[in-house]
mmCIF file of the N, C-alpha and C atoms, coordinates in Angstrom:
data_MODEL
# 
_entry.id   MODEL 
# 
loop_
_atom_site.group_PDB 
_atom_site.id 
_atom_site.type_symbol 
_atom_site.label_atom_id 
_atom_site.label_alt_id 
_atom_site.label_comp_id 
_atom_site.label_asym_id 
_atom_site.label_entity_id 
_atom_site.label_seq_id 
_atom_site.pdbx_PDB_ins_code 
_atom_site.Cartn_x 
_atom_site.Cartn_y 
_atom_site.Cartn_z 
_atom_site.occupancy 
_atom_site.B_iso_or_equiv 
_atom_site.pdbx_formal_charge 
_atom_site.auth_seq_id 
_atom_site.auth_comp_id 
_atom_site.auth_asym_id 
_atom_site.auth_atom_id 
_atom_site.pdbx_PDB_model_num 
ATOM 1   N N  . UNK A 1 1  ? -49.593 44.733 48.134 1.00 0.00 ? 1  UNK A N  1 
ATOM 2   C CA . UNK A 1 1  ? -49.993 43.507 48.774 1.00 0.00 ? 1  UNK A CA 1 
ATOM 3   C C  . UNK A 1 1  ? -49.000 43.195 49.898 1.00 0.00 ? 1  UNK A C  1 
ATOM 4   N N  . UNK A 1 2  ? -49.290 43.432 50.935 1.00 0.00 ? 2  UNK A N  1 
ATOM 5   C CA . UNK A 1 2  ? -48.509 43.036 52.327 1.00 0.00 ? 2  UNK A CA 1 
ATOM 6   C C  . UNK A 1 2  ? -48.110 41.399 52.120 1.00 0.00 ? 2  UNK A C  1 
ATOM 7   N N  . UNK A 1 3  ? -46.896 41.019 52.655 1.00 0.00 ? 3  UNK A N  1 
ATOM 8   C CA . UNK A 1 3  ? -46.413 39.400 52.739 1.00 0.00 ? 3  UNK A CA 1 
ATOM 9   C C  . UNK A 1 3  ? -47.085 39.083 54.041 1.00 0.00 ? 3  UNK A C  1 
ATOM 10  N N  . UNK A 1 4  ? -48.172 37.915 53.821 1.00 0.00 ? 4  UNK A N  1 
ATOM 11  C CA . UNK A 1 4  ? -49.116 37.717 54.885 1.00 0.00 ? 4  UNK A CA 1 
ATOM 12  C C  . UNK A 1 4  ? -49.797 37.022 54.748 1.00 0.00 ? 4  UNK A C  1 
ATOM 13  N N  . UNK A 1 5  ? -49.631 35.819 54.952 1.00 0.00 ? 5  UNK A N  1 
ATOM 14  C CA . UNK A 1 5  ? -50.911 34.766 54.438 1.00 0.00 ? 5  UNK A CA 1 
ATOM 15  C C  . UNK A 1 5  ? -51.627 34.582 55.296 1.00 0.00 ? 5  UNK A C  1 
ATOM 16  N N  . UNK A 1 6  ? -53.143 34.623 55.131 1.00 0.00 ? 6  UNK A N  1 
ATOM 17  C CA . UNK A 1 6  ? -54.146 34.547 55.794 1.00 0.00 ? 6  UNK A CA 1 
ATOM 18  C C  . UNK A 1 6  ? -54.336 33.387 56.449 1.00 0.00 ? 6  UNK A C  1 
ATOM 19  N N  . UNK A 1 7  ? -53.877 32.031 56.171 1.00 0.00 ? 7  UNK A N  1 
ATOM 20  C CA . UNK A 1 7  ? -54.482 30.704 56.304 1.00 0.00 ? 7  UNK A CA 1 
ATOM 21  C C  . UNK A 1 7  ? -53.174 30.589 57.453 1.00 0.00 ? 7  UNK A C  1 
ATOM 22  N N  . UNK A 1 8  ? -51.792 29.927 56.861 1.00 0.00 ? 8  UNK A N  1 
ATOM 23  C CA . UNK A 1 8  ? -50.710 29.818 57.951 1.00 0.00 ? 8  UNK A CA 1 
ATOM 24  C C  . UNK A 1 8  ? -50.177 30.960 58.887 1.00 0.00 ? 8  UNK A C  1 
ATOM 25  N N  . UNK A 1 9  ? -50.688 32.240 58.655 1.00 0.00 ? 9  UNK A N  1 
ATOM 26  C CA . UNK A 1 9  ? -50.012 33.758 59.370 1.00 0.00 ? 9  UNK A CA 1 
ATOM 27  C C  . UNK A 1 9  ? -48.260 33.611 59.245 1.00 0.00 ? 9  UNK A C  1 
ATOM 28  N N  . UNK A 1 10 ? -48.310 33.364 58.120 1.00 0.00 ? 10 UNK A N  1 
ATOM 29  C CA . UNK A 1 10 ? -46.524 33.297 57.396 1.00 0.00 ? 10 UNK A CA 1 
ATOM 30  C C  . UNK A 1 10 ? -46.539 35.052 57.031 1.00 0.00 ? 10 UNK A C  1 
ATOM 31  N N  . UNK A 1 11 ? -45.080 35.351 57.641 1.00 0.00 ? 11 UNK A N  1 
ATOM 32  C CA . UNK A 1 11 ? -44.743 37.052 57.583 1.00 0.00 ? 11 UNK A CA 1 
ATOM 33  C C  . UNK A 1 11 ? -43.416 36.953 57.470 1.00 0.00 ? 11 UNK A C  1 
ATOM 34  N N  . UNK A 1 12 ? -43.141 38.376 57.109 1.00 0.00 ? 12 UNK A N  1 
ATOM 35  C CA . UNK A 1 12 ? -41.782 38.123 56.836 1.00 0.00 ? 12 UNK A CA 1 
ATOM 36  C C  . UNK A 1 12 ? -40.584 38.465 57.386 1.00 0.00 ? 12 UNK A C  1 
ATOM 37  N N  . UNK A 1 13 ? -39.624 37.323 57.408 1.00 0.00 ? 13 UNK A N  1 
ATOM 38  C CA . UNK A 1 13 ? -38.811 37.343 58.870 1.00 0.00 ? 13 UNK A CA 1 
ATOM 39  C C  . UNK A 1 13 ? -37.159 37.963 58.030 1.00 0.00 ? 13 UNK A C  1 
ATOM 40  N N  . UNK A 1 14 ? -36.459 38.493 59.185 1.00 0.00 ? 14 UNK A N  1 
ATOM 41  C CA . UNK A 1 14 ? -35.476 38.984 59.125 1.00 0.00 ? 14 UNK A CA 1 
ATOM 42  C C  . UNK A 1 14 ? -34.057 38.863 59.949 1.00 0.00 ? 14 UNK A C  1 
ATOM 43  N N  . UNK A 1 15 ? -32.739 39.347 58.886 1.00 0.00 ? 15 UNK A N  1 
ATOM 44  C CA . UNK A 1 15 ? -32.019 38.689 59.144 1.00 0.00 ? 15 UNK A CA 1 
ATOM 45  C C  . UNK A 1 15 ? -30.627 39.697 58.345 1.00 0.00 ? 15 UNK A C  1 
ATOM 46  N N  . UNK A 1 16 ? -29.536 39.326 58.297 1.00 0.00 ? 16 UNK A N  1 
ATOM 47  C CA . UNK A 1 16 ? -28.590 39.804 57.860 1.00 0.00 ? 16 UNK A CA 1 
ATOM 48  C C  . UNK A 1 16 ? -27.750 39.256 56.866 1.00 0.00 ? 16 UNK A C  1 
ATOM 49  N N  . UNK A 1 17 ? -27.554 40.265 55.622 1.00 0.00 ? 17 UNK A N  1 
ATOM 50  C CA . UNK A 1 17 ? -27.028 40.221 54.341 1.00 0.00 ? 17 UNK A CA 1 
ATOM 51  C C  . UNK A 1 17 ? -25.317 40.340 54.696 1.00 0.00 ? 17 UNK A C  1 
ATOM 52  N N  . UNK A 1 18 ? -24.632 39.075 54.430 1.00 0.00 ? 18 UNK A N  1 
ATOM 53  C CA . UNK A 1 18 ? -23.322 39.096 54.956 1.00 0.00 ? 18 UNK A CA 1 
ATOM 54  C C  . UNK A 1 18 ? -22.426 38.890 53.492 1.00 0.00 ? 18 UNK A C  1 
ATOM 55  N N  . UNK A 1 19 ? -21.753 40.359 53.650 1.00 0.00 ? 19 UNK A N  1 
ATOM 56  C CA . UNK A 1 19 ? -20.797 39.890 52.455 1.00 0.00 ? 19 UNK A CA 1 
ATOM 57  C C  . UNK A 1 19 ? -19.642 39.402 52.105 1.00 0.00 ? 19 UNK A C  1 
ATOM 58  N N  . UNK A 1 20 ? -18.939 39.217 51.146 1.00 0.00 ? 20 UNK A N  1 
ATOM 59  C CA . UNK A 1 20 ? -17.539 38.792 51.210 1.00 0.00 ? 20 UNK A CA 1 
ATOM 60  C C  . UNK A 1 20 ? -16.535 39.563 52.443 1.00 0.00 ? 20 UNK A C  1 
ATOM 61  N N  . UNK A 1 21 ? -16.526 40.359 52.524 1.00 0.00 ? 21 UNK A N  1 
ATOM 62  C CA . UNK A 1 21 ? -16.188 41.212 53.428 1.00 0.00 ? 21 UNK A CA 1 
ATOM 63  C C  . UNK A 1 21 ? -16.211 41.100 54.998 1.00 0.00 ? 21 UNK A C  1 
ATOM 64  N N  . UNK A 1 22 ? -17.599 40.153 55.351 1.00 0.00 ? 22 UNK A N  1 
ATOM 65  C CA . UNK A 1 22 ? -18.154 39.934 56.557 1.00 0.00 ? 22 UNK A CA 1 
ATOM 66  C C  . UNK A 1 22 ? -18.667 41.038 56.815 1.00 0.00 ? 22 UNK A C  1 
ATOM 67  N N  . UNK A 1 23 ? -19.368 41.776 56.201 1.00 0.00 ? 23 UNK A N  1 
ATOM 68  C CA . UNK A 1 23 ? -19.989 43.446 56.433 1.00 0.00 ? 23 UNK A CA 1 
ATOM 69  C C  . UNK A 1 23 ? -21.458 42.792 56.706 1.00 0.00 ? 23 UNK A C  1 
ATOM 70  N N  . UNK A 1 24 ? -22.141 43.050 57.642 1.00 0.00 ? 24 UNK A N  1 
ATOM 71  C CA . UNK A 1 24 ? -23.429 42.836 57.755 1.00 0.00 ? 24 UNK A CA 1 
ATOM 72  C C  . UNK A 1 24 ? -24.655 44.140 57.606 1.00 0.00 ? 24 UNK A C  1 
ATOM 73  N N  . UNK A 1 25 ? -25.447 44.023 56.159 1.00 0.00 ? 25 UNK A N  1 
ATOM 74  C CA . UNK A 1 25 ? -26.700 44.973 56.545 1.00 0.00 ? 25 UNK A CA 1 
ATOM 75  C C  . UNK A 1 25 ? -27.866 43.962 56.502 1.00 0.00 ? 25 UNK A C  1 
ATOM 76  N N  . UNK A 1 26 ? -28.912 44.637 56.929 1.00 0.00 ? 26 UNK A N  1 
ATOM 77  C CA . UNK A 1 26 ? -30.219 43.892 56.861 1.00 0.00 ? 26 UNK A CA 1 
ATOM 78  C C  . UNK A 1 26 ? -30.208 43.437 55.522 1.00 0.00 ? 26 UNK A C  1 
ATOM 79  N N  . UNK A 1 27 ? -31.305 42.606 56.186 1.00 0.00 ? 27 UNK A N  1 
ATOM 80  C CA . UNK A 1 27 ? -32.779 42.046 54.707 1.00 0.00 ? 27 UNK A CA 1 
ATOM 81  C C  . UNK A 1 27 ? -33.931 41.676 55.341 1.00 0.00 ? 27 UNK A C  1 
ATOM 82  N N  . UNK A 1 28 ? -34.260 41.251 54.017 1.00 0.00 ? 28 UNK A N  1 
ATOM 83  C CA . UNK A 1 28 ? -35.541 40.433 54.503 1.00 0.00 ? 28 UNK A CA 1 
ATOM 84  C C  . UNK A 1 28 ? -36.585 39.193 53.832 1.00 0.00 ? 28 UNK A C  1 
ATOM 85  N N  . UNK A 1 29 ? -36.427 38.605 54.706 1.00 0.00 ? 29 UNK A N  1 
ATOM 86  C CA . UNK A 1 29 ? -37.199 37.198 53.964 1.00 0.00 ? 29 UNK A CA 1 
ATOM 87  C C  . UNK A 1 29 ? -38.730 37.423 53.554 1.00 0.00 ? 29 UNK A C  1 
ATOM 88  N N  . UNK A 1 30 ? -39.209 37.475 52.508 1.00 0.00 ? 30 UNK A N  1 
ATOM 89  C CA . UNK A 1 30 ? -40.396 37.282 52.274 1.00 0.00 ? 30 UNK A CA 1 
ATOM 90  C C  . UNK A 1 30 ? -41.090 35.664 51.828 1.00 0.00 ? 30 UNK A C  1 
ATOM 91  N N  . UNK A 1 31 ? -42.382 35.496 52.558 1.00 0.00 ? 31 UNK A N  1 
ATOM 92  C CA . UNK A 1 31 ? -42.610 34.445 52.003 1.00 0.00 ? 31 UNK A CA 1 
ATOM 93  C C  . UNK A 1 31 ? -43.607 34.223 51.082 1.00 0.00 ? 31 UNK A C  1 
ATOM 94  N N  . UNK A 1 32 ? -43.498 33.408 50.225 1.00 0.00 ? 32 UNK A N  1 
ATOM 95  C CA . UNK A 1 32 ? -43.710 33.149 48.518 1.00 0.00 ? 32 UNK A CA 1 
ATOM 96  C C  . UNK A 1 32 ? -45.381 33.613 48.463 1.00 0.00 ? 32 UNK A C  1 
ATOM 97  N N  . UNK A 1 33 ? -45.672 34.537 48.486 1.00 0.00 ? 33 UNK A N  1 
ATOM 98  C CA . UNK A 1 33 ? -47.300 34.968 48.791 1.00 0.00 ? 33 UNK A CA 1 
ATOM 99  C C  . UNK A 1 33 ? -47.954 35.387 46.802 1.00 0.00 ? 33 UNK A C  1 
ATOM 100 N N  . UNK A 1 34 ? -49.523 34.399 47.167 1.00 0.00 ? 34 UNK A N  1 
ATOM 101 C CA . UNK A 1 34 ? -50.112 34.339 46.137 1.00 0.00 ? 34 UNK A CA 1 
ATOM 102 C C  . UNK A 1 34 ? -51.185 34.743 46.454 1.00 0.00 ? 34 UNK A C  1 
ATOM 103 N N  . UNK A 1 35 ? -52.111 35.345 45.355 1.00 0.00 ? 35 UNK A N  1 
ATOM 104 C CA . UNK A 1 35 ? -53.743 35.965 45.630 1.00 0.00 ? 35 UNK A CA 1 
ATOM 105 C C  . UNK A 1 35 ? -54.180 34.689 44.622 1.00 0.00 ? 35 UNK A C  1 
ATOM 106 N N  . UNK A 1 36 ? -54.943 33.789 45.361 1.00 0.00 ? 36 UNK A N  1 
ATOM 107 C CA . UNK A 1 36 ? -55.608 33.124 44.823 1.00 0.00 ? 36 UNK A CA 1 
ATOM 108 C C  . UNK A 1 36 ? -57.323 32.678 45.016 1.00 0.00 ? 36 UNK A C  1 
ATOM 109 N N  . UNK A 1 37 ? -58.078 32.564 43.761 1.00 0.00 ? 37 UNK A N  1 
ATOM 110 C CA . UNK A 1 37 ? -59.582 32.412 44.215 1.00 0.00 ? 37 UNK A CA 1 
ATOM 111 C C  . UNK A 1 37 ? -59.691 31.393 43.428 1.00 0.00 ? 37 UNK A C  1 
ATOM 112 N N  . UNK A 1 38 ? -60.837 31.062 45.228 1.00 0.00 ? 38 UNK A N  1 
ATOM 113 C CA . UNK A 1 38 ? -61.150 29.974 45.053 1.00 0.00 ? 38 UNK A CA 1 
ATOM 114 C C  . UNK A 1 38 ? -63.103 29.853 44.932 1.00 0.00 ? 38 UNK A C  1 
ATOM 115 N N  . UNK A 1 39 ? -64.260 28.961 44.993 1.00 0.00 ? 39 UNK A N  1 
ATOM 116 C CA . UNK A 1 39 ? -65.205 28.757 44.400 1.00 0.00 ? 39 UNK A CA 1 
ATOM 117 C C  . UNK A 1 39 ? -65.713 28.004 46.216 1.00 0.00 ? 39 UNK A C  1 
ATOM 118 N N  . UNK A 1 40 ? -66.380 29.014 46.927 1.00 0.00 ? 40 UNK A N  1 
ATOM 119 C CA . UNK A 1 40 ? -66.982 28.675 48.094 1.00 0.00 ? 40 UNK A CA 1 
ATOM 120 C C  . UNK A 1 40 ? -67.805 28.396 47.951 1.00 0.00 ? 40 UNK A C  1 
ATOM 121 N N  . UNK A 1 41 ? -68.608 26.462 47.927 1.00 0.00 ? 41 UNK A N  1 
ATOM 122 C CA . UNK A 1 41 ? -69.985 26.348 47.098 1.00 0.00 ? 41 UNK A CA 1 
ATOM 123 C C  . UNK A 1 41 ? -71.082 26.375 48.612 1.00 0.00 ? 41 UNK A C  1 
ATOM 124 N N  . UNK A 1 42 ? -70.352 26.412 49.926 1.00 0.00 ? 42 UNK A N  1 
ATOM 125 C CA . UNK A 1 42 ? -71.455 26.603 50.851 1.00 0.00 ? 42 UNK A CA 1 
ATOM 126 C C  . UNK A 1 42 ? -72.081 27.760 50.548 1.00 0.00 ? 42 UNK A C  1 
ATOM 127 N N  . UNK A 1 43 ? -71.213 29.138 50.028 1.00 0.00 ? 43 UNK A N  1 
ATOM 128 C CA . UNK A 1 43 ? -72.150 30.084 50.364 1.00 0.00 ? 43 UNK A CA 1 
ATOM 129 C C  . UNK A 1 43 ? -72.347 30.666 48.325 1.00 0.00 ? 43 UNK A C  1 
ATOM 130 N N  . UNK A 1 44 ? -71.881 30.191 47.825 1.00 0.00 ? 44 UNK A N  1 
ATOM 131 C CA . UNK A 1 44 ? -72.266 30.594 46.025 1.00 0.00 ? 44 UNK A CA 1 
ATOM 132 C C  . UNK A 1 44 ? -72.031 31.507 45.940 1.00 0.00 ? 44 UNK A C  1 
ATOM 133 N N  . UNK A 1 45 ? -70.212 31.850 46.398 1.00 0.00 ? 45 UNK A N  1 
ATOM 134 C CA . UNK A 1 45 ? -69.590 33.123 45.962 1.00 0.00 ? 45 UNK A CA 1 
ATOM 135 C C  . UNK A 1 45 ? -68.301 32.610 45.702 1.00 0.00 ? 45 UNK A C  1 
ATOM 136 N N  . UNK A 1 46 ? -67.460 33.287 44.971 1.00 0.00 ? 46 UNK A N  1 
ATOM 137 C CA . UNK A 1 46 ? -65.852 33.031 45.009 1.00 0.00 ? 46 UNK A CA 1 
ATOM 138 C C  . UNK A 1 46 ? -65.273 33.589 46.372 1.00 0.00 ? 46 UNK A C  1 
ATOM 139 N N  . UNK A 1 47 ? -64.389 33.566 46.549 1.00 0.00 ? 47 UNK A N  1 
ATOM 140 C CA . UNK A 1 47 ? -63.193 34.160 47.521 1.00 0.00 ? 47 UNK A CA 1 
ATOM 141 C C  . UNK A 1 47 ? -62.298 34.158 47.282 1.00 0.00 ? 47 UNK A C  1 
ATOM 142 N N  . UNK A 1 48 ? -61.477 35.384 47.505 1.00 0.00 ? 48 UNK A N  1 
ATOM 143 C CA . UNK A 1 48 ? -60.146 35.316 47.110 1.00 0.00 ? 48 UNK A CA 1 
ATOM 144 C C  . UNK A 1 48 ? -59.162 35.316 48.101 1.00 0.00 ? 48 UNK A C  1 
ATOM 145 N N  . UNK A 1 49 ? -57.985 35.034 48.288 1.00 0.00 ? 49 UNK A N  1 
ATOM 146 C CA . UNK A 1 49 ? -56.970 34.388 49.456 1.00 0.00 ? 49 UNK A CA 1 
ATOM 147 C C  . UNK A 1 49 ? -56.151 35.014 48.983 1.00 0.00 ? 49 UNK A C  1 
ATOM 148 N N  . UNK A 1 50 ? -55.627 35.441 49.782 1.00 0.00 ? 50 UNK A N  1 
ATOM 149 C CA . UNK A 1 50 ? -53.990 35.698 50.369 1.00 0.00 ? 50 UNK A CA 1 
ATOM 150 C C  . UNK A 1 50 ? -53.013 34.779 50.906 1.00 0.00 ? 50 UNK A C  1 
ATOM 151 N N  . UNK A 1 51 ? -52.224 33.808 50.174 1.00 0.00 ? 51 UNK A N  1 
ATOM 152 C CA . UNK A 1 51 ? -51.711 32.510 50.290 1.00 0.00 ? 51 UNK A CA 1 
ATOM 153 C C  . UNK A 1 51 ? -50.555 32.429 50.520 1.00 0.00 ? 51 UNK A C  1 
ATOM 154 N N  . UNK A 1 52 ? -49.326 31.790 51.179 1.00 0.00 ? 52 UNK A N  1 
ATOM 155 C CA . UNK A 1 52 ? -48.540 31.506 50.810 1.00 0.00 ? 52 UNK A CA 1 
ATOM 156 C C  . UNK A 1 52 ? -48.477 29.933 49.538 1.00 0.00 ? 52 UNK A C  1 
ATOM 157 N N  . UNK A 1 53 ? -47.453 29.893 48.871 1.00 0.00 ? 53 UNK A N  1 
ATOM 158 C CA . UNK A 1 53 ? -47.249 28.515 48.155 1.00 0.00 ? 53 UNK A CA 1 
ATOM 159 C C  . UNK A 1 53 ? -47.880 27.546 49.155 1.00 0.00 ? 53 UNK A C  1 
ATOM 160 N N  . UNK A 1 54 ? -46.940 27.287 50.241 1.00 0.00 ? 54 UNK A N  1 
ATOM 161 C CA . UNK A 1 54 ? -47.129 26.201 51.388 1.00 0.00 ? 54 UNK A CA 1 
ATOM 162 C C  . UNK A 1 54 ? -48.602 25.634 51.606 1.00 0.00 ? 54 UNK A C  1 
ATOM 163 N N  . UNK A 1 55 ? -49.590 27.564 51.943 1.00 0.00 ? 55 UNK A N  1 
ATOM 164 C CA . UNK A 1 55 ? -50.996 27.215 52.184 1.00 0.00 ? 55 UNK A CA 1 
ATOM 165 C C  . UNK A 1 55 ? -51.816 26.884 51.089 1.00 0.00 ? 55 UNK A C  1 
ATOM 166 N N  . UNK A 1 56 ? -51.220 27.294 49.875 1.00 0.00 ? 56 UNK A N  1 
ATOM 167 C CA . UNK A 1 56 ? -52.020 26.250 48.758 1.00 0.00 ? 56 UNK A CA 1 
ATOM 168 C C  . UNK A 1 56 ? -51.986 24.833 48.775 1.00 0.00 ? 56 UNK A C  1 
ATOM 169 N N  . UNK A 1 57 ? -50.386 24.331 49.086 1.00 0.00 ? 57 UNK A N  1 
ATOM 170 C CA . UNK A 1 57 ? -50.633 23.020 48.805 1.00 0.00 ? 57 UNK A CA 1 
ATOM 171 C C  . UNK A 1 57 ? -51.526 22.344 49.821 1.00 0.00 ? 57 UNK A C  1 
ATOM 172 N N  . UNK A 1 58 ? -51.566 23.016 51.375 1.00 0.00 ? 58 UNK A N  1 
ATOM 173 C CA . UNK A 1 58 ? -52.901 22.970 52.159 1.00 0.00 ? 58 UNK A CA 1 
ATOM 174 C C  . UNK A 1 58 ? -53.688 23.351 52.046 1.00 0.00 ? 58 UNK A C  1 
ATOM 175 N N  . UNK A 1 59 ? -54.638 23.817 51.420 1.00 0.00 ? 59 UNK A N  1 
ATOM 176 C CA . UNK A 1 59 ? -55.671 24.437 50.827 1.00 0.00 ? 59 UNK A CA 1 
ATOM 177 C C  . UNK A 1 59 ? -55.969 22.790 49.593 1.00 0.00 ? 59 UNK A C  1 
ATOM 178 N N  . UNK A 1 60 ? -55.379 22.329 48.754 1.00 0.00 ? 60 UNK A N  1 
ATOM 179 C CA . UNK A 1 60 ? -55.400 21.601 48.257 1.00 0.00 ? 60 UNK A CA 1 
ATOM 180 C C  . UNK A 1 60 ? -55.773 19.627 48.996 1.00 0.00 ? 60 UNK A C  1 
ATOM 181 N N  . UNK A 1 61 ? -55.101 20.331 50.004 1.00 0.00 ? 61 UNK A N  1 
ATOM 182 C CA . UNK A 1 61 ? -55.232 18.715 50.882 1.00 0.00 ? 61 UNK A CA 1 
ATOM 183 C C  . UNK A 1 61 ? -56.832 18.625 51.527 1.00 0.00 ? 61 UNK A C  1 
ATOM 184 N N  . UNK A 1 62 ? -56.970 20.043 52.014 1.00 0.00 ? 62 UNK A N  1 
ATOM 185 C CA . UNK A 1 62 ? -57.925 19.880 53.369 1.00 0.00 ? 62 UNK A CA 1 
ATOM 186 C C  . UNK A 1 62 ? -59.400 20.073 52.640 1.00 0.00 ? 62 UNK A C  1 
ATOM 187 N N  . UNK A 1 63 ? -59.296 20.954 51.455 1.00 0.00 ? 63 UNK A N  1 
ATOM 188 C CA . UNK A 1 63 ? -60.542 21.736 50.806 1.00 0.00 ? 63 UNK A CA 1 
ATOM 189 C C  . UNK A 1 63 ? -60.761 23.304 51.868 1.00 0.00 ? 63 UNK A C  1 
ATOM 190 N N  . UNK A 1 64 ? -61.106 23.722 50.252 1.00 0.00 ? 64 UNK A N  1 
ATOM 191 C CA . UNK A 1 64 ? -61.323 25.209 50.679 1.00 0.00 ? 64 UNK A CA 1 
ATOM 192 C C  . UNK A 1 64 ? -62.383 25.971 51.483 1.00 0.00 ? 64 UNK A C  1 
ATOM 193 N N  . UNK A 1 65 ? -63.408 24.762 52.091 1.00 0.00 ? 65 UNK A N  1 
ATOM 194 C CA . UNK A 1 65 ? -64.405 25.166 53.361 1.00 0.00 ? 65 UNK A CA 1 
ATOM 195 C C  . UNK A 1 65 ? -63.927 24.734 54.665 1.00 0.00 ? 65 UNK A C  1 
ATOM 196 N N  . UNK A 1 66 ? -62.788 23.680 54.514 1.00 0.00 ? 66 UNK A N  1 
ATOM 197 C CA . UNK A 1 66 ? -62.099 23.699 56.122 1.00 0.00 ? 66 UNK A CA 1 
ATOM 198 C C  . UNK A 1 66 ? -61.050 24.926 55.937 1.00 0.00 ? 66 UNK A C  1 
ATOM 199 N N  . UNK A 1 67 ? -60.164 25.164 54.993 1.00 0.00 ? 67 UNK A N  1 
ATOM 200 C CA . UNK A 1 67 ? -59.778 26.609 54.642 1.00 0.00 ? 67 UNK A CA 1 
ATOM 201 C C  . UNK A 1 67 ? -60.316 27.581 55.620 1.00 0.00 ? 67 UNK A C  1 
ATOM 202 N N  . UNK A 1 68 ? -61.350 27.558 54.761 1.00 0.00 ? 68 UNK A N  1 
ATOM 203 C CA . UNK A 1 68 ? -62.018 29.402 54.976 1.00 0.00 ? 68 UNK A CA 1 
ATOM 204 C C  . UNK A 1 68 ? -62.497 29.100 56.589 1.00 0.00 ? 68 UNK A C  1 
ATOM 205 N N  . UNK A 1 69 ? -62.783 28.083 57.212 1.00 0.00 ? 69 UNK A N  1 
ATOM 206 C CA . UNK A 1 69 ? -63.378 27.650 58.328 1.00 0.00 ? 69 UNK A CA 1 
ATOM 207 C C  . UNK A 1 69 ? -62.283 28.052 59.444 1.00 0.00 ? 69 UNK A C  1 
ATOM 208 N N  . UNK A 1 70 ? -60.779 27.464 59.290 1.00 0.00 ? 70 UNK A N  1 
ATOM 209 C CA . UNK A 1 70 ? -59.819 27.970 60.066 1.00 0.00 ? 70 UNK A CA 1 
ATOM 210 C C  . UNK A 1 70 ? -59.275 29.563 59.777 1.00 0.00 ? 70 UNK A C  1 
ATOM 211 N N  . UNK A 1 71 ? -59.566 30.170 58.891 1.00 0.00 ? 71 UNK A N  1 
ATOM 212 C CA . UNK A 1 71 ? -58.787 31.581 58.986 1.00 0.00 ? 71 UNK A CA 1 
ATOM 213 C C  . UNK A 1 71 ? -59.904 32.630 59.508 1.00 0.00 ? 71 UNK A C  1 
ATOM 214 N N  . UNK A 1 72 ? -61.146 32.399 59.626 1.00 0.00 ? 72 UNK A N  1 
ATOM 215 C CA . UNK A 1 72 ? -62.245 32.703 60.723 1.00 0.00 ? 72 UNK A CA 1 
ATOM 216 C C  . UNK A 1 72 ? -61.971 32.567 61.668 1.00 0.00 ? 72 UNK A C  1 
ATOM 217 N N  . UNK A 1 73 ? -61.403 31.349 62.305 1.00 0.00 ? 73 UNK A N  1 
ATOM 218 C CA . UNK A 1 73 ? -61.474 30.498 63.235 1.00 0.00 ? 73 UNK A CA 1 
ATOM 219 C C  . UNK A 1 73 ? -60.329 31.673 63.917 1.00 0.00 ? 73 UNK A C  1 
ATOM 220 N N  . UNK A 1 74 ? -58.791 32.135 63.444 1.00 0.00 ? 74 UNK A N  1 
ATOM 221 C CA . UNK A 1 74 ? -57.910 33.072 63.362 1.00 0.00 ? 74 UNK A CA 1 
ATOM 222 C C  . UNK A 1 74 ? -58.265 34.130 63.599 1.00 0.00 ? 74 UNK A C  1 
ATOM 223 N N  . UNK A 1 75 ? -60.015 34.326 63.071 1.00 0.00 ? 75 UNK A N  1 
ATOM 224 C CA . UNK A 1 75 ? -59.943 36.066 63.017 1.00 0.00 ? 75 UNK A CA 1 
ATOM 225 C C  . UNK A 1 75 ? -60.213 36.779 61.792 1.00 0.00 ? 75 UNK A C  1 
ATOM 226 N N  . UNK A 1 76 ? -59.537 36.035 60.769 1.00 0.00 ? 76 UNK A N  1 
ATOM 227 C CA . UNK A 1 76 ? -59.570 36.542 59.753 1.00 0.00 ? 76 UNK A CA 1 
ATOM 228 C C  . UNK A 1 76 ? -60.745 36.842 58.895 1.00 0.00 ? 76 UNK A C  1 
ATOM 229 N N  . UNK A 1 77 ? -61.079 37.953 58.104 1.00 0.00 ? 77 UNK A N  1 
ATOM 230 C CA . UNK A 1 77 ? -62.121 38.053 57.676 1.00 0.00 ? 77 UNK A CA 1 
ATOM 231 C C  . UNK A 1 77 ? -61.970 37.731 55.514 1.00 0.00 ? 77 UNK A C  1 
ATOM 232 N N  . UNK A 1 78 ? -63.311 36.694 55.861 1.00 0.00 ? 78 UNK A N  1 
ATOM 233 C CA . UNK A 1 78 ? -62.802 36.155 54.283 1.00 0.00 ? 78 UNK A CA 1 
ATOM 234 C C  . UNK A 1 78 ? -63.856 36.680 52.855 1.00 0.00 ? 78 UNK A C  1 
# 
């Protein structure tokens, strides 16, 4: 499962692991990504999402047909 949420286009950003030492190697930030389904009653199918946390709790505010409406809207295929 790629870090990639479909709804916000949250990816994962990078940066440097600094140690006691001050030795710097990479890393990398991933963000908190969930597969979650949800119950699309315009069209009387489920769907399943590729979420971050964040876009659930938006997903929760807006409802899941303005959801699926903006990650179309993106491109995205749902």
């Amino acid at each position: 499962m790629s870090a990639h949420c479909q709804l916000t286009g949250a990816v994962p950003g990078f940066g440097k692991r600094i140690s006691h030492s001050h030795r710097r190697t990479s890393r990398r930030f991933d963000p908190n990504i969930q597969r979650k389904r949800y119950w699309l009653a315009g069209e009387g199918r489920y769907v399943r999402l590729t979420l971050s946390a964040r876009a659930i709790k938006t997903v929760d505010v807006i409802g899941v047909e303005a959801a699926v409406a903006r990650i179309r809207a993106r491109g995205g295929k749902v």
